[in-house]
MILUM-897031 format. One record per residue: residue number from 1; residue in three letters; chain; x negated, y negated, z negated of N, C-alpha, C, O in turn. Coordinates in steps of 0.05 Angstrom, whole numbers, plus 32768, in hexadecimal, padded with zeros to 4 digits. Layout:
<recs>
[rec NUM; "ala"; "A"; [X; Y; Z]; [X; Y; Z]; [X; Y; Z]; [X; Y; Z]]
...
</recs>
This chain:
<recs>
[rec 1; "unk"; "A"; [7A72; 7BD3; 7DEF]; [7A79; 7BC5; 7E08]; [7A7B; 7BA7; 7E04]; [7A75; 7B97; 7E15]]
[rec 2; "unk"; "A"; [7A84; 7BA1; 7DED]; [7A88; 7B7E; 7DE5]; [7A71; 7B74; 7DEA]; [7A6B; 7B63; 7DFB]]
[rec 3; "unk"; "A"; [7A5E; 7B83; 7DD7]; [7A43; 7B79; 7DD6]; [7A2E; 7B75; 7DF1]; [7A1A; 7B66; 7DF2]]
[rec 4; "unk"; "A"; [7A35; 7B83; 7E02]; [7A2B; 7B86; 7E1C]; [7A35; 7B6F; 7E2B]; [7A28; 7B5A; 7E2D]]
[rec 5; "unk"; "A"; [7A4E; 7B72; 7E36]; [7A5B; 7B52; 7E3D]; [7A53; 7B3B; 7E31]; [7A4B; 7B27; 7E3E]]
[rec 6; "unk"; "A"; [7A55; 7B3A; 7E0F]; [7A50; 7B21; 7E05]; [7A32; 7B15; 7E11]; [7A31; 7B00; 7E1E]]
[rec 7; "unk"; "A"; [7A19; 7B25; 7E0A]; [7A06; 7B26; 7E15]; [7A00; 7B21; 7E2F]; [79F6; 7B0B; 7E33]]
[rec 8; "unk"; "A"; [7A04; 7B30; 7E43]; [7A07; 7B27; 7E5C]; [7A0F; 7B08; 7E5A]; [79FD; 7AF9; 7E60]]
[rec 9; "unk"; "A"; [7A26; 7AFD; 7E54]; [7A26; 7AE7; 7E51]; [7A17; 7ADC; 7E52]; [7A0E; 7ACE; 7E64]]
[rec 10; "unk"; "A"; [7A0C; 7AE0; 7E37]; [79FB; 7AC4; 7E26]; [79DB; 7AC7; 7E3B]; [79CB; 7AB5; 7E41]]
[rec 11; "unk"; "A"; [79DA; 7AE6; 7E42]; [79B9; 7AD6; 7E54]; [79BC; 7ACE; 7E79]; [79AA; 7AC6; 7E88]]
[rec 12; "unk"; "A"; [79D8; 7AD3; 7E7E]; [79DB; 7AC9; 7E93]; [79EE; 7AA1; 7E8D]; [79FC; 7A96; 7E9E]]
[rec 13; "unk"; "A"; [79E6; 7A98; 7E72]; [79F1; 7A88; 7E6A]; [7A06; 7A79; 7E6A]; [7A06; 7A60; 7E6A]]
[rec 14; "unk"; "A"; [7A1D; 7A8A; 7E6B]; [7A3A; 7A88; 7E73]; [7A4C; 7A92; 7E65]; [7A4C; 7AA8; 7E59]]
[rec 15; "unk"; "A"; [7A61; 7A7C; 7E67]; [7A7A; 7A86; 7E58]; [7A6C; 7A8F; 7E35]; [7A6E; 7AA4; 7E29]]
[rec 16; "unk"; "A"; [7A64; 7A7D; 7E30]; [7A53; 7A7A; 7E13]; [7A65; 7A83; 7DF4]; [7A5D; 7A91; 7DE2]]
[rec 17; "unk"; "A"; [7A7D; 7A75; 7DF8]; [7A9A; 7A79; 7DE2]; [7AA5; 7A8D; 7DE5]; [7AB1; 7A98; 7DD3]]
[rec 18; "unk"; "A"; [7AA4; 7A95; 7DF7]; [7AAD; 7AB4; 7E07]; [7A9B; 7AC3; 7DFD]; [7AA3; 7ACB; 7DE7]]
[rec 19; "unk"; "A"; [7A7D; 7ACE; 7E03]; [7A6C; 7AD5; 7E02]; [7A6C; 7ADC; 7DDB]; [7A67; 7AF2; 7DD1]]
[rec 20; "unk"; "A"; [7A72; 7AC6; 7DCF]; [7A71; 7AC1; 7DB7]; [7A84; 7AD1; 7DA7]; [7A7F; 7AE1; 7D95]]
[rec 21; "unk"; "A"; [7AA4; 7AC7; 7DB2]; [7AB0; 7ADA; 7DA7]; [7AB1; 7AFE; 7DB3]; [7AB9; 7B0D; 7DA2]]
[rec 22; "unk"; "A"; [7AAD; 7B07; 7DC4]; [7AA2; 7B24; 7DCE]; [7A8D; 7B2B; 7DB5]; [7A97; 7B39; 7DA4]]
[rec 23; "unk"; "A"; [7A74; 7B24; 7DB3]; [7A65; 7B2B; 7D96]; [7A6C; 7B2F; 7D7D]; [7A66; 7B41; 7D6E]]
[rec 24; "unk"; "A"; [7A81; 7B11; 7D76]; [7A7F; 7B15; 7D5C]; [7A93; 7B28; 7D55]; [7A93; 7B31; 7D3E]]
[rec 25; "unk"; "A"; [7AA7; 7B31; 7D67]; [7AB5; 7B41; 7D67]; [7AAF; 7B68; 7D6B]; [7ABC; 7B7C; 7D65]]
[rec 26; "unk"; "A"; [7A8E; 7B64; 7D78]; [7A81; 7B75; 7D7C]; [7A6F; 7B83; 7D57]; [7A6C; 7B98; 7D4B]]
[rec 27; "unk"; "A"; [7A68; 7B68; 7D51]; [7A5B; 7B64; 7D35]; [7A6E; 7B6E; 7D2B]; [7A68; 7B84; 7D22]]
[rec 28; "unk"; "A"; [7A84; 7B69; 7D28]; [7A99; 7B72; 7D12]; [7AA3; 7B88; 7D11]; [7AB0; 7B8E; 7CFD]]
[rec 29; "unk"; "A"; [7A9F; 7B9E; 7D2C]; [7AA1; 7BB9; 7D31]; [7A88; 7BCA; 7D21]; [7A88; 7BDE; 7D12]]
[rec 30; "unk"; "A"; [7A75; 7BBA; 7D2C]; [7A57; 7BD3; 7D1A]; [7A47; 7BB5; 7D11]; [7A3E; 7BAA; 7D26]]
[rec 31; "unk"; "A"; [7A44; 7BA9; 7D00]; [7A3C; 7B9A; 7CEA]; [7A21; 7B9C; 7CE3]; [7A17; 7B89; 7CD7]]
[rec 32; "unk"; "A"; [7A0D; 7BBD; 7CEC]; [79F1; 7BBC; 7CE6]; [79F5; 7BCB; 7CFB]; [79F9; 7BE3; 7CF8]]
[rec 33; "unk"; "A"; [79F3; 7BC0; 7D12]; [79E3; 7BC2; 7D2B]; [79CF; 7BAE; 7D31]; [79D7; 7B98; 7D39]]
[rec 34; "unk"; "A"; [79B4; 7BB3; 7D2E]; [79AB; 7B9D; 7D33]; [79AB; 7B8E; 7D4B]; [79A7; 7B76; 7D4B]]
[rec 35; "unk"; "A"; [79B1; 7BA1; 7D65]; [79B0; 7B91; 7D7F]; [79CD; 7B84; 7D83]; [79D2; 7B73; 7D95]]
[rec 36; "unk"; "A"; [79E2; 7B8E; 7D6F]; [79F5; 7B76; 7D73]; [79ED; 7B60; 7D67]; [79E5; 7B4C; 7D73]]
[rec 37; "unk"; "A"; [79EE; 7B61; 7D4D]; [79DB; 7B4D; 7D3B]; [79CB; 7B38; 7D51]; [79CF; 7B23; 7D5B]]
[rec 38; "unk"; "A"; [79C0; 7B43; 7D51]; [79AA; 7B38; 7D6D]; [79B0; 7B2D; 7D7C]; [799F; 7B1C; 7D83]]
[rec 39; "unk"; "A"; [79CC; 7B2E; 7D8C]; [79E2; 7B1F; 7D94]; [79E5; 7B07; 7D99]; [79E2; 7AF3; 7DA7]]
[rec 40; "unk"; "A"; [79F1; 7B13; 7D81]; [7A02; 7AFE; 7D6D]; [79F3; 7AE2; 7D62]; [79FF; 7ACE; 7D5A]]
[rec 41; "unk"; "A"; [79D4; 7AE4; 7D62]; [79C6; 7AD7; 7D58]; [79B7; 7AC8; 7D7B]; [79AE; 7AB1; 7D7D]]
[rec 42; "unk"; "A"; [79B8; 7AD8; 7D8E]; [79AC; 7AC4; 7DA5]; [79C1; 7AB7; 7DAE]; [79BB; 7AA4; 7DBC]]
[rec 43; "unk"; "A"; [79E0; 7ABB; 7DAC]; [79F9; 7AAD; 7DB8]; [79F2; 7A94; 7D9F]; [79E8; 7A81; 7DAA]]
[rec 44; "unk"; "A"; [79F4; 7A92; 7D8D]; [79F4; 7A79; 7D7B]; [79DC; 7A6D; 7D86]; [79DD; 7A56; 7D8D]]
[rec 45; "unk"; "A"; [79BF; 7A80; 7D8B]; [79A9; 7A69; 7D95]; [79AE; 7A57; 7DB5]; [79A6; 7A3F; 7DB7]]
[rec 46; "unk"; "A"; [79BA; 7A66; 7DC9]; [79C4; 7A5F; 7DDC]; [79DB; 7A49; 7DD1]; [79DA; 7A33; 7DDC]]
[rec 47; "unk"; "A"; [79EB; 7A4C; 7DC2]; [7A00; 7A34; 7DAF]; [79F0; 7A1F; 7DAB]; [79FD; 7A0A; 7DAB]]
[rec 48; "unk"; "A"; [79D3; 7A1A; 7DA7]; [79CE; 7A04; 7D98]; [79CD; 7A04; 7D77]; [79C8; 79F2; 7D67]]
[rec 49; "unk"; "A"; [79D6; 7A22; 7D75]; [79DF; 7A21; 7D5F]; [79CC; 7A33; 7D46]; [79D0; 7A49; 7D3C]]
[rec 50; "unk"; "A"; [79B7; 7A1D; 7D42]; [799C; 7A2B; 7D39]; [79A9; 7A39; 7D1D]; [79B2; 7A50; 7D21]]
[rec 51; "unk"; "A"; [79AA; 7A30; 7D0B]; [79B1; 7A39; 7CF1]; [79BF; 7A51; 7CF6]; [79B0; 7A62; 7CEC]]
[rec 52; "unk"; "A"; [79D0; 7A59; 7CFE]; [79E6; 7A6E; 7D03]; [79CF; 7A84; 7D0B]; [79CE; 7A9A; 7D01]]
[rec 53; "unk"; "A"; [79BE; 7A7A; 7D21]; [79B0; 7A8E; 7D32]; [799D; 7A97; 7D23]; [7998; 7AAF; 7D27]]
[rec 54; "unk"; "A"; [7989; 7A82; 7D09]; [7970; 7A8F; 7D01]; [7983; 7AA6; 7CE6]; [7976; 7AB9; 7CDD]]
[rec 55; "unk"; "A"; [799C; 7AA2; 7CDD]; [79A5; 7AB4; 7CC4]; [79AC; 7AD2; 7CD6]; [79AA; 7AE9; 7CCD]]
[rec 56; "unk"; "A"; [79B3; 7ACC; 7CEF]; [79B8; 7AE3; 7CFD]; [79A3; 7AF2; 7D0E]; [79A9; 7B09; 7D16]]
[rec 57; "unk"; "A"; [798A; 7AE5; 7D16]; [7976; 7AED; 7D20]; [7964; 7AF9; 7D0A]; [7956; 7B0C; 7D10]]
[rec 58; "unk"; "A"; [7964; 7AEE; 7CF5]; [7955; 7B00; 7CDD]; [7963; 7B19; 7CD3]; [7958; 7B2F; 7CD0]]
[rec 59; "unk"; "A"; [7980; 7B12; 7CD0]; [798D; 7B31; 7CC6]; [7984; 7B4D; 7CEA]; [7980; 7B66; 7CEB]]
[rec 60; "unk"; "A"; [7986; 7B39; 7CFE]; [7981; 7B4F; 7D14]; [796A; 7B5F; 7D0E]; [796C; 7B78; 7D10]]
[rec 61; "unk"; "A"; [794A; 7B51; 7D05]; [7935; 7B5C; 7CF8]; [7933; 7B6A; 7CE8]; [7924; 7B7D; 7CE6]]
[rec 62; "unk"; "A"; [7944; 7B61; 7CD6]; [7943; 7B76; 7CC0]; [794A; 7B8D; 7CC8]; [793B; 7B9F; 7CC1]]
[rec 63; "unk"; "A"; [7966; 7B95; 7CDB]; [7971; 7BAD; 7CEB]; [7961; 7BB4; 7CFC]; [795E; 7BCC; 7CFE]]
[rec 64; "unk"; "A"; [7955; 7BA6; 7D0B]; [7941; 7BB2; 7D1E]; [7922; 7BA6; 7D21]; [7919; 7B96; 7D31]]
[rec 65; "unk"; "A"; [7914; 7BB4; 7D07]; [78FF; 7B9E; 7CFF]; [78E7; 7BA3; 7D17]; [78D6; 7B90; 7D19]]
[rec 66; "unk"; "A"; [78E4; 7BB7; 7D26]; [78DA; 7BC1; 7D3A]; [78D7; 7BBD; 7D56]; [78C5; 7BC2; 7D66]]
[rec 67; "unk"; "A"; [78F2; 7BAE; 7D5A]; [78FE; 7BAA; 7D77]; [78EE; 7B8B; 7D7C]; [78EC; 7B76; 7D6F]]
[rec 68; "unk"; "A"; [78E2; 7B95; 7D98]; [78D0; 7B79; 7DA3]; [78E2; 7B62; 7DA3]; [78DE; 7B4C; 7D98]]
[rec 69; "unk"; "A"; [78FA; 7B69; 7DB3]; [790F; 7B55; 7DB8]; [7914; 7B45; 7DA2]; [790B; 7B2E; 7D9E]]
[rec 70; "unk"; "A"; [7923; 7B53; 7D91]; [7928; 7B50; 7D79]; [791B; 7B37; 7D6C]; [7926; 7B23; 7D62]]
[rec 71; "unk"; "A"; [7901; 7B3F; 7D6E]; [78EB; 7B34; 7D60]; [78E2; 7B1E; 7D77]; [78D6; 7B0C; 7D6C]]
[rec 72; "unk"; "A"; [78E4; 7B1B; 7D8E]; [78E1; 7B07; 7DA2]; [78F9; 7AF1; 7D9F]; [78F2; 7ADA; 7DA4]]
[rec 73; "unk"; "A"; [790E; 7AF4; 7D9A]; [7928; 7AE9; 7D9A]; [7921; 7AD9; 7D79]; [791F; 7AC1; 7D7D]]
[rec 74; "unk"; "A"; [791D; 7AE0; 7D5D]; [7916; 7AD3; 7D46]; [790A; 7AC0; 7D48]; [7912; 7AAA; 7D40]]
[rec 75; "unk"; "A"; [78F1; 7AC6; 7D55]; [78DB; 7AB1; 7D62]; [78E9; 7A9C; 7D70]; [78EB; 7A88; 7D61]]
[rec 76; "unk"; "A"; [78F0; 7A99; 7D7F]; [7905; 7A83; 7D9A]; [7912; 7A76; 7D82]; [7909; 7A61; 7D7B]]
[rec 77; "unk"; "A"; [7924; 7A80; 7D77]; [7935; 7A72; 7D63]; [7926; 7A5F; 7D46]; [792E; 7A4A; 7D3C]]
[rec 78; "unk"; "A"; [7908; 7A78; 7D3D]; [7901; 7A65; 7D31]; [78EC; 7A4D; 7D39]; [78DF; 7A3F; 7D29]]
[rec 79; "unk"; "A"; [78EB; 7A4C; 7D4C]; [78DC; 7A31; 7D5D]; [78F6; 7A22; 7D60]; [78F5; 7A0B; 7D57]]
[rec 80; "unk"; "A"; [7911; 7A2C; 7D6B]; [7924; 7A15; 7D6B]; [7923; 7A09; 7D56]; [7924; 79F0; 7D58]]
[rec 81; "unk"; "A"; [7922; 7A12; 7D3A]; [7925; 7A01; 7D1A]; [790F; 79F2; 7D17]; [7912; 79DE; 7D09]]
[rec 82; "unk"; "A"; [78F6; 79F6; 7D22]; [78DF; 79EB; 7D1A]; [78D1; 79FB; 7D0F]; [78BA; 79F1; 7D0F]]
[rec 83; "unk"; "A"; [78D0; 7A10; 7D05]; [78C6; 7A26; 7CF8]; [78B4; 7A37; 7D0B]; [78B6; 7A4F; 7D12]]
[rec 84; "unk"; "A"; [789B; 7A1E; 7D12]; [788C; 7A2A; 7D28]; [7878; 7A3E; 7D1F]; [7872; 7A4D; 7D32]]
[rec 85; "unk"; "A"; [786C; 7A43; 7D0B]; [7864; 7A59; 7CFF]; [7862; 7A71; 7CFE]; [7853; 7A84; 7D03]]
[rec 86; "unk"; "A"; [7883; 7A6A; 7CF3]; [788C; 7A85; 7CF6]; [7892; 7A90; 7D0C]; [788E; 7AA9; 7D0E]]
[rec 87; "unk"; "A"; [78A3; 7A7E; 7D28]; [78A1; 7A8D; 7D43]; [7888; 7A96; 7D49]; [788A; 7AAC; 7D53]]
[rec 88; "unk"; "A"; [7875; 7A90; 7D48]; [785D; 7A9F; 7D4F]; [7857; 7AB3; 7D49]; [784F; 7AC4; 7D59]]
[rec 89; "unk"; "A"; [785B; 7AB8; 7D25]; [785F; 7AD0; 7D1B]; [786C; 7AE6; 7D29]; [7867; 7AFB; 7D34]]
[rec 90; "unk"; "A"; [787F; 7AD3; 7D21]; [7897; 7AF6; 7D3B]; [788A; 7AF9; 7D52]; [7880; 7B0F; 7D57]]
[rec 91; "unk"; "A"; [7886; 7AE2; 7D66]; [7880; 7AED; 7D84]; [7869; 7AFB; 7D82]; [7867; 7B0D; 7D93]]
[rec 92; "unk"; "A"; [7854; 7AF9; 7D72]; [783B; 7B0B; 7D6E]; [7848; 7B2D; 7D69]; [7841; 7B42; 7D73]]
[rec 93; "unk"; "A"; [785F; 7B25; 7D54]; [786D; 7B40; 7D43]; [7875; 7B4E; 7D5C]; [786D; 7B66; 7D5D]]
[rec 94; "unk"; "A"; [7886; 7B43; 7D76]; [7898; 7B47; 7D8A]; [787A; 7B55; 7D94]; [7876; 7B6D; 7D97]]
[rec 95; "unk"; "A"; [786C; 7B46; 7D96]; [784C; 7B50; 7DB5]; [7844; 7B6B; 7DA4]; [783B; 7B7D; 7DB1]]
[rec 96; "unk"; "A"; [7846; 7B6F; 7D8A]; [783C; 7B8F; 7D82]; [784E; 7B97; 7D84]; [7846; 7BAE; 7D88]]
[rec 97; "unk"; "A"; [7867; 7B99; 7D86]; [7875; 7BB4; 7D8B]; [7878; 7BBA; 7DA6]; [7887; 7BCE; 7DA8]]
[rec 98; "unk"; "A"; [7871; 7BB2; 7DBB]; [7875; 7BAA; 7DE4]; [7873; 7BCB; 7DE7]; [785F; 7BD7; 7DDF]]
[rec 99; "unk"; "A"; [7887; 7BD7; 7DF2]; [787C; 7BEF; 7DF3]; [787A; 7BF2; 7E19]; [788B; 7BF8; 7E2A]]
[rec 100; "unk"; "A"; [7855; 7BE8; 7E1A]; [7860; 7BE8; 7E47]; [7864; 7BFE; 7E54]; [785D; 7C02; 7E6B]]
[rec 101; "unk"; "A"; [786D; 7C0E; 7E47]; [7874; 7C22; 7E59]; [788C; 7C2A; 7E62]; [7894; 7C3A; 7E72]]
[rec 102; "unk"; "A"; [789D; 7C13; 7E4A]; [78BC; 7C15; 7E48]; [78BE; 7C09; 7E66]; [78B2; 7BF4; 7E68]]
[rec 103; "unk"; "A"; [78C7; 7C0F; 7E77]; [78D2; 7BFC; 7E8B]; [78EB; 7BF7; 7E86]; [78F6; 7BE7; 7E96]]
[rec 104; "unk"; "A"; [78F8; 7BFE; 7E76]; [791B; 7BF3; 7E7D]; [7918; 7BE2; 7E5B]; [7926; 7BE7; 7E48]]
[rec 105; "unk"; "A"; [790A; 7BD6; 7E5C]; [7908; 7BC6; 7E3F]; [7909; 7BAA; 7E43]; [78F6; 7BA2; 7E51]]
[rec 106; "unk"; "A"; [7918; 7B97; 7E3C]; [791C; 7B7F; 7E3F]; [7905; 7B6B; 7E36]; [7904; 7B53; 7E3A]]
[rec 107; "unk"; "A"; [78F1; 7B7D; 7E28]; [78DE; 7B6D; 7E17]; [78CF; 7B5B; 7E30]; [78CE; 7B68; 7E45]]
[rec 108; "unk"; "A"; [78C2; 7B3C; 7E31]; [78B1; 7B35; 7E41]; [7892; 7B2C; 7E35]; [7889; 7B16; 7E2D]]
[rec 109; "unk"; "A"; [7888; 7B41; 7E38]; [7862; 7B35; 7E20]; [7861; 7B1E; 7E30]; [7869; 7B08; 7E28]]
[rec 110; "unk"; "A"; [7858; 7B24; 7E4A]; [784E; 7B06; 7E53]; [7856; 7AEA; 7E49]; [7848; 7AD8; 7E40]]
[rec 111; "unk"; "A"; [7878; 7AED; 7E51]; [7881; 7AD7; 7E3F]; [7884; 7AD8; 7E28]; [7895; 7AC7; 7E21]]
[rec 112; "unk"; "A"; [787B; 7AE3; 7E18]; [7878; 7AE3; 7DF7]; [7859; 7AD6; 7DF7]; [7853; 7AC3; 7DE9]]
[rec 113; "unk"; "A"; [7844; 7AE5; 7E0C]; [7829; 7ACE; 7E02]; [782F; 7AB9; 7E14]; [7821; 7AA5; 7E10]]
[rec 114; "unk"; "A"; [7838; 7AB8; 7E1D]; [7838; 7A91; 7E2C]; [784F; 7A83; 7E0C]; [784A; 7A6C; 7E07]]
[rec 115; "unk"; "A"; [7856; 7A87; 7E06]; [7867; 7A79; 7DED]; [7853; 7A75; 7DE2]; [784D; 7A5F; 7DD9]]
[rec 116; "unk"; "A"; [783C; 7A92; 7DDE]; [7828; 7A90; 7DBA]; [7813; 7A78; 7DCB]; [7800; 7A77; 7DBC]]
[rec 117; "unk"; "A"; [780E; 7A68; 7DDF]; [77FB; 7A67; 7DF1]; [77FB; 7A49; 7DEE]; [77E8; 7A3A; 7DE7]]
[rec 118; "unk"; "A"; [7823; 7A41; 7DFB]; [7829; 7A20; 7DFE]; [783F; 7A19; 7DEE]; [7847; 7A02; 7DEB]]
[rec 119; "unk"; "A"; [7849; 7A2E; 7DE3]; [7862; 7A2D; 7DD2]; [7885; 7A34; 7DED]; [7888; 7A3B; 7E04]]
[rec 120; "unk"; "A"; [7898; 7A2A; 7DD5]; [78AF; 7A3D; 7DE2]; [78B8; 7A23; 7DF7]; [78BF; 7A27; 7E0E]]
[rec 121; "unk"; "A"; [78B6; 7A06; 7DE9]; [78BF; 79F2; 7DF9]; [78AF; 79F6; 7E18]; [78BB; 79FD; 7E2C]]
[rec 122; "unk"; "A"; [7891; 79EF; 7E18]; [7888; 79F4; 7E2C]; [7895; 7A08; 7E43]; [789E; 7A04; 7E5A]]
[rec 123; "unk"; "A"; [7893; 7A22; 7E33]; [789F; 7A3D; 7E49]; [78B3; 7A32; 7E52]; [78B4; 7A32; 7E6B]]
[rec 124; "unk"; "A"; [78CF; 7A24; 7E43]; [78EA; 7A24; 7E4F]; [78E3; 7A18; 7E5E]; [78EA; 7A20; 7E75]]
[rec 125; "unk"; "A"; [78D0; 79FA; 7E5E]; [78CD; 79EA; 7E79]; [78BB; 79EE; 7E8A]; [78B4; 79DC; 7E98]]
[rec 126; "unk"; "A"; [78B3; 7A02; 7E8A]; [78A0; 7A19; 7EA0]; [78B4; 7A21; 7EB2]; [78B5; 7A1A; 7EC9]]
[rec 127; "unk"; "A"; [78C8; 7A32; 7EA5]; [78DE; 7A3E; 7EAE]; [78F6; 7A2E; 7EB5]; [790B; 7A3A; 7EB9]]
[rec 128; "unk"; "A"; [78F4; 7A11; 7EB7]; [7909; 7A00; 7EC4]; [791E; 7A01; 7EB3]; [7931; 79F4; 7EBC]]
[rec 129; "unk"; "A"; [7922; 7A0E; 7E98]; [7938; 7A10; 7E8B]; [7939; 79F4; 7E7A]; [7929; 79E1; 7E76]]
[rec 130; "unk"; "A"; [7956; 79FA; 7E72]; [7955; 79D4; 7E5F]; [7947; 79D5; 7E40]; [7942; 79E8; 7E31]]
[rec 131; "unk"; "A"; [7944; 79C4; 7E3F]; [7932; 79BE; 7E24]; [793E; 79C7; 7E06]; [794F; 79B7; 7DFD]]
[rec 132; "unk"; "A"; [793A; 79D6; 7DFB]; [7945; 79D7; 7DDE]; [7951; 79BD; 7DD1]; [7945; 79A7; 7DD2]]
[rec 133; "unk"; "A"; [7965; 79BF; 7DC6]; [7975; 79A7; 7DB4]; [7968; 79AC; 7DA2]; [795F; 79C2; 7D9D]]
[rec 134; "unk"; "A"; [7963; 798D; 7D8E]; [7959; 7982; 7D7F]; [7963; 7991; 7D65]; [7979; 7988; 7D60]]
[rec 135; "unk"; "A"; [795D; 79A5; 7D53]; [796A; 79B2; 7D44]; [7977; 799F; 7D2A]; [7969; 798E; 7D1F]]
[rec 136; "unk"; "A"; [798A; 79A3; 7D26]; [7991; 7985; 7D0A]; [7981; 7995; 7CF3]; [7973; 79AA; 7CF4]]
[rec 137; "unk"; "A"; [7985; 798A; 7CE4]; [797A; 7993; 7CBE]; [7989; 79B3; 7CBD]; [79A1; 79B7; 7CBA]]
[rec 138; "unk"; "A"; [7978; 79C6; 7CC0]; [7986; 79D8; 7CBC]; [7981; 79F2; 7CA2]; [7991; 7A04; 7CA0]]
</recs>
């Protein structure tokens, strides 16, 4: 239930510290869940808080090396560091696992190839959202 609230939060982008502590408190209940993991790692990307997010977005992969999301969320974070490469990697990784028949699946291909297409900056300012912070030395 933490994990659900915290989440909700962070993609309705609110109450962020809140959001934050609900997870890590969620993390600390089941520890290899990867969709808490997973969490835990988009509330720090939503933070600004790249470093935190790419150590916690990779352990989510490792737990759920399968999951589009999963693997769509790594990508986002590693374009926040600069590690444009490798987001591509994943979002390609995220576009093979798309299962379309899931309808209740959060995964979005489309917006996974518009990222592989113009990149993640472009999409956010497609989507009117604000621009990624400048990641420091991380």
């Amino acid at each position: 239930v933490l994990n659900y609230l915290g989440y909700s939060l962070v993609e309705q982008q609110r109450s962020l510290d809140e959001a934050l502590d609900m997870i890590e408190r969620a993390v600390a209940a089941s520890p290899d869940s990867g969709y808490i993991v997973d969490s835990l790692g988009w509330v720090f990307y939503r933070l600004d808080r790249y470093g935190e997010a790419v150590e916690q977005m990779e352990r989510a992969v490792e737990l759920e090396p399968v999951d589009p999301v999963v693997n769509d969320h790594l990508g986002d974070v590693y374009w926040a560091v600069g590690r444009k490469r490798e987001a591509e990697f994943q979002w390609r990784r995220a576009l093979s696992f798309v299962d379309l028949t899931d309808a209740d699946s959060e995964a979005d291909p489309e917006r996974m190839r518009r990222k592989l297409e113009v990149g993640l900056d472009a999409v956010l300012s497609e989507e009117g959202a604000p621009p990624l912070k400048v990641a420091a030395d991380e």
